[in-house]
Backbone as a printed PyTorch tensor [residue, N CA C, xyz], in Angstrom:
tensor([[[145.0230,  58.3190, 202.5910],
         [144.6050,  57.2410, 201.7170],
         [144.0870,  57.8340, 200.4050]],

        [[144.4780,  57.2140, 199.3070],
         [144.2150,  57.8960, 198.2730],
         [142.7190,  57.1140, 197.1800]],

        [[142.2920,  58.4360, 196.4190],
         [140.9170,  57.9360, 195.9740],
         [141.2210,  56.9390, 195.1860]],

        [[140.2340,  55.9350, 194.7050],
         [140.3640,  55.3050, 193.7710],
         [140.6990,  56.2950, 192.2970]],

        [[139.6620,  57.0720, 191.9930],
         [139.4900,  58.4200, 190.6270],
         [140.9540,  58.5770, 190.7560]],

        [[141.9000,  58.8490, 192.0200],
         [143.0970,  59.5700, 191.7010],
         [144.5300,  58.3430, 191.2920]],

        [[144.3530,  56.9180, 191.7670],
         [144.8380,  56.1400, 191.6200],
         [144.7650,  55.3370, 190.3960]],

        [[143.3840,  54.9000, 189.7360],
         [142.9860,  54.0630, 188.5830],
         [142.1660,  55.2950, 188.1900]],

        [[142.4940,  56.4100, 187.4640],
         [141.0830,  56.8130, 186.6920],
         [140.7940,  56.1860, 185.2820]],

        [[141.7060,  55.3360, 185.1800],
         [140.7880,  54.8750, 183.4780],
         [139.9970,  53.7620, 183.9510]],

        [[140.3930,  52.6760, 184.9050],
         [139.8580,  51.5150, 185.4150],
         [138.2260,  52.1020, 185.7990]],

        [[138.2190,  53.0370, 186.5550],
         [136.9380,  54.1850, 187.4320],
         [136.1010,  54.5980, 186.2910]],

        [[136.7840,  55.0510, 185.0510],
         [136.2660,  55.5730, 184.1610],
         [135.3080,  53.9590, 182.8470]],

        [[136.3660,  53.4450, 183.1260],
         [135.5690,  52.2780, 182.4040],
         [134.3960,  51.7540, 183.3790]],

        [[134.3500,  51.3960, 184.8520],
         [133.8100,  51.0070, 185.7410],
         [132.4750,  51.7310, 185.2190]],

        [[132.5930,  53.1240, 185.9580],
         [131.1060,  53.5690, 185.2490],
         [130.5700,  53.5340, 184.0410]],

        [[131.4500,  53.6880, 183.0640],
         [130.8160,  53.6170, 181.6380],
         [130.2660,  52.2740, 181.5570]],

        [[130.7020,  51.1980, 181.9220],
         [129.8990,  49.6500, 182.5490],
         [128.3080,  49.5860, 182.9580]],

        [[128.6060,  50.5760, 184.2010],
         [127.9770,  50.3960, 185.3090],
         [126.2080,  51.4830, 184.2460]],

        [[126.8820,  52.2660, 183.3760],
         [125.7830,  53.5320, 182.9670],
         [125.4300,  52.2350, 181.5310]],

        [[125.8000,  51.4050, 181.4540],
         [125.6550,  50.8080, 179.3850],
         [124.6150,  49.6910, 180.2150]],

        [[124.7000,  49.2890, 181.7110],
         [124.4510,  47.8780, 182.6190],
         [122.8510,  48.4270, 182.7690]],

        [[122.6290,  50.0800, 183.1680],
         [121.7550,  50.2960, 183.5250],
         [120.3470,  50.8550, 182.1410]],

        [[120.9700,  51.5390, 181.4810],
         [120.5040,  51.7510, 180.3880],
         [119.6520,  50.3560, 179.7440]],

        [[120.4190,  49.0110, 179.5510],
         [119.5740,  48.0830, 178.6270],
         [118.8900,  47.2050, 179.7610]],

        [[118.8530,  47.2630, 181.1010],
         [118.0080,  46.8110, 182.0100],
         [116.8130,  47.8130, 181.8390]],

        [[116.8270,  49.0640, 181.6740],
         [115.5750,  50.2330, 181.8450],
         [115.5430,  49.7700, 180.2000]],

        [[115.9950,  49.4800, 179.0410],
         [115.0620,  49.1960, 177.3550],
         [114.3240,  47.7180, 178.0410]],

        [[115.1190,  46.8490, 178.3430],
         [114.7780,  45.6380, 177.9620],
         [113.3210,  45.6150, 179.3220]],

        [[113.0320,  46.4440, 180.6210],
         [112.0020,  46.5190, 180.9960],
         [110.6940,  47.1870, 180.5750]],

        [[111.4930,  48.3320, 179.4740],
         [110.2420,  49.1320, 179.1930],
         [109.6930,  48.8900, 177.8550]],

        [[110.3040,  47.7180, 176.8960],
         [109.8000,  47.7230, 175.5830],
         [109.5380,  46.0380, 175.6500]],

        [[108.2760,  46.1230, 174.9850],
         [108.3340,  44.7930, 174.7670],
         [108.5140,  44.2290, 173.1210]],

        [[109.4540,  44.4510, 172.7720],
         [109.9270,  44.2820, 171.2490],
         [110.1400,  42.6250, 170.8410]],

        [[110.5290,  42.3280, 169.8640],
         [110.6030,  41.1500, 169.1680],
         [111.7130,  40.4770, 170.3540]],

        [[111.2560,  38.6140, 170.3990],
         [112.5490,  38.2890, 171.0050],
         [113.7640,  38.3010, 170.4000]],

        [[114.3770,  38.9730, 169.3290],
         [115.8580,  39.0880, 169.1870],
         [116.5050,  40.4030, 169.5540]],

        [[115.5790,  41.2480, 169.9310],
         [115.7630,  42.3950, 170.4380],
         [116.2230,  42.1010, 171.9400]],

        [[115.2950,  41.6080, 172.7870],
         [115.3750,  41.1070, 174.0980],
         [116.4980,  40.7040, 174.4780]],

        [[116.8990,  39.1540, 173.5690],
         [117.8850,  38.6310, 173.9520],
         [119.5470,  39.3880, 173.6340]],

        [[119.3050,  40.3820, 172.8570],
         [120.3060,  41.2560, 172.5290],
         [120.7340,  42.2000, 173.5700]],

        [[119.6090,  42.5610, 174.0960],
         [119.6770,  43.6630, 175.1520],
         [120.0830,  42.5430, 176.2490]],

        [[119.1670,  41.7980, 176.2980],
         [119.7190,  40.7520, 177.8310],
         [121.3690,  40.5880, 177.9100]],

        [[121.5280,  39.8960, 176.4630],
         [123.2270,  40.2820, 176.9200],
         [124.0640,  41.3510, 176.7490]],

        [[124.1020,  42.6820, 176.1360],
         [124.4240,  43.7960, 176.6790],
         [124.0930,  43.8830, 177.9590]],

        [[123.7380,  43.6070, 178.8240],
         [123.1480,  43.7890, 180.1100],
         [124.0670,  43.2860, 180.8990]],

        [[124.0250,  42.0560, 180.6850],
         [124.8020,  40.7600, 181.4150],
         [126.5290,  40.8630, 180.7460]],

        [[126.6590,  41.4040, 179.7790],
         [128.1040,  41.5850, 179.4970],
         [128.4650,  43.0060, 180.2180]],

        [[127.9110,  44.2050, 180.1890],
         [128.4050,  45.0750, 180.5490],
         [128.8560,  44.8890, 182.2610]],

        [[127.5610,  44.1750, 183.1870],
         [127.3230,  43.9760, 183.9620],
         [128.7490,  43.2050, 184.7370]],

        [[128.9170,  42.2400, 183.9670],
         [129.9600,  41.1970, 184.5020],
         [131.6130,  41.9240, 184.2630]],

        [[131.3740,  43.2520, 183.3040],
         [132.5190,  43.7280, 182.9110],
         [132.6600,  44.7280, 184.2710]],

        [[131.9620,  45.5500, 184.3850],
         [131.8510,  46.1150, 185.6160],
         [132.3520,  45.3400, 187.1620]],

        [[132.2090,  44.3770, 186.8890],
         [132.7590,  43.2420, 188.5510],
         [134.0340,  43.0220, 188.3030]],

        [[134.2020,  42.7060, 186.8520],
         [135.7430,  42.3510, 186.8590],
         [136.8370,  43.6070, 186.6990]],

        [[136.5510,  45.0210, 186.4570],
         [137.6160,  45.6290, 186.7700],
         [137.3080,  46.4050, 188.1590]],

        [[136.2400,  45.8000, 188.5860],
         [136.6010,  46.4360, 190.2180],
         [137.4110,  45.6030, 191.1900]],

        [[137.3680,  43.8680, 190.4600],
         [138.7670,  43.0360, 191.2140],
         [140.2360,  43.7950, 190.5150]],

        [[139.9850,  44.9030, 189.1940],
         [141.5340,  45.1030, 189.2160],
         [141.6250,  46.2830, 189.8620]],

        [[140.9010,  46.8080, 190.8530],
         [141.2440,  47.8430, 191.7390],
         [141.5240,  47.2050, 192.9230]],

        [[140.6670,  46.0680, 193.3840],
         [141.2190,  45.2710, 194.6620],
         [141.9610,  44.5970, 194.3940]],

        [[141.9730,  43.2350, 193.7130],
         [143.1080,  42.2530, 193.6470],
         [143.5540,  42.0370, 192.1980]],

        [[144.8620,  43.3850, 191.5560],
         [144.8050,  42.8650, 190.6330],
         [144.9460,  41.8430, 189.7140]],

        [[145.8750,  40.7560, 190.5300],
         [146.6730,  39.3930, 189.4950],
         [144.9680,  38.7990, 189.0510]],

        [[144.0110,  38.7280, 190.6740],
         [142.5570,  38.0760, 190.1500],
         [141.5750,  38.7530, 189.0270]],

        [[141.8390,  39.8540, 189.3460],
         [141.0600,  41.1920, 188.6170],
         [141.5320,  40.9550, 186.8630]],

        [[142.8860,  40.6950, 186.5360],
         [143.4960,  40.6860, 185.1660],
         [143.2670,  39.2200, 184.1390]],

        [[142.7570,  38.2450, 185.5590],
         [142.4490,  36.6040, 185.0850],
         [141.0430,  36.5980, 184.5320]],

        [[140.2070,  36.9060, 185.2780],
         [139.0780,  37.6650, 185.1430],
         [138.6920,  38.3080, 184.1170]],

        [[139.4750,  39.3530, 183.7740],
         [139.2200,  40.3150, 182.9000],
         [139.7310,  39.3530, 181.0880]],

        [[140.5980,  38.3240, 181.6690],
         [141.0160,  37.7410, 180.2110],
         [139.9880,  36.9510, 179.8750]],

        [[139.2980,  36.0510, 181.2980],
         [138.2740,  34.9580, 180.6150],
         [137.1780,  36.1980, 180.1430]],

        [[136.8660,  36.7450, 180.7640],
         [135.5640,  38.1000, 180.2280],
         [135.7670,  38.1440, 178.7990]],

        [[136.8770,  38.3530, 178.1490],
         [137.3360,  38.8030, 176.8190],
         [137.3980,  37.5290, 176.3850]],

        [[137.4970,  36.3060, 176.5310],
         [137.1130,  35.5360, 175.8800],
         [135.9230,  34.7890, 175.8250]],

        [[135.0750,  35.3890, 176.4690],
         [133.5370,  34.6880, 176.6690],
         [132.9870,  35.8740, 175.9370]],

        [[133.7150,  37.0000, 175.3450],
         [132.5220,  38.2390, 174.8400],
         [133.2540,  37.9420, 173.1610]],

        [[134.1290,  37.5900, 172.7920],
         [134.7900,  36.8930, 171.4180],
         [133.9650,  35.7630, 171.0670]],

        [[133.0430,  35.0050, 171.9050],
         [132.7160,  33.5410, 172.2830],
         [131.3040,  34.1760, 171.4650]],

        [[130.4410,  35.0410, 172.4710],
         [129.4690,  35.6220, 171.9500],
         [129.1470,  36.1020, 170.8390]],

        [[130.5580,  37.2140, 170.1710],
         [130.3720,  37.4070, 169.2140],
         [130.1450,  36.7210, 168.1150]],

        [[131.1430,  35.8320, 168.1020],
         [131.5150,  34.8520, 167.0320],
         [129.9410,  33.9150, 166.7830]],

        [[129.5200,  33.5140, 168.0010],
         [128.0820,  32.9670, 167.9380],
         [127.2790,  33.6480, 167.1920]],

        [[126.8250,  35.1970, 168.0310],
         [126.2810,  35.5500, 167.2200],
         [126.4520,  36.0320, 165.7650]],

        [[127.7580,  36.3460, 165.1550],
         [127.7910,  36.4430, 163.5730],
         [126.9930,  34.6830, 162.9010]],

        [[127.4450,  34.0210, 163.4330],
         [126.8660,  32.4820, 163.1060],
         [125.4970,  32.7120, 163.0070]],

        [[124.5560,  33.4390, 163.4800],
         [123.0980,  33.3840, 163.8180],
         [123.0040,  34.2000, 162.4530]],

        [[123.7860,  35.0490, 161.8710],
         [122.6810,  35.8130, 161.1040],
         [123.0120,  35.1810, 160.1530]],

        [[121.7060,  35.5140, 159.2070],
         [121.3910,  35.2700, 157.8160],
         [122.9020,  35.7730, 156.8410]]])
């Protein structure tokens, strides 16, 4: 049976880089107590990296679900962006 690393290593490789960006702004956003636009910035780096991380581990298990997934993701993080350019000055 073969590893995942040897089968998907870019999928594996994005997975952690997810999984290390998911953990990083959970350890800022616990240890600083900065302005709330800081917060809510980090909250969703958190929650985007986070949710990005689930959806390419369905394209290691199921990919047709894993690739549906991965399109609404990309359009809910376009969704975000676009919001937030709207917010600034």
């Amino acid at each position: 049976m073969a590893e995942p690393f040897e089968t998907h290593p870019a999928i594996m490789l994005i997975f952690i880089t997810a999984i290390l960006v998911c953990t990083a702004a959970a350890a800022i956003k616990t240890s600083n107590d900065n302005s709330s636009i800081h917060c809510i910035i980090v909250t969703k780096i958190s929650l985007l990296s986070g949710s990005l991380a689930t959806s390419v581990l369905l394209l290691v298990i199921l990919p047709p679900l894993g690739w549906l997934i991965l399109i609404i993701w990309t359009f809910f993080l376009v969704k975000q962006i676009y919001d937030g350019m709207l917010q600034l000055p």
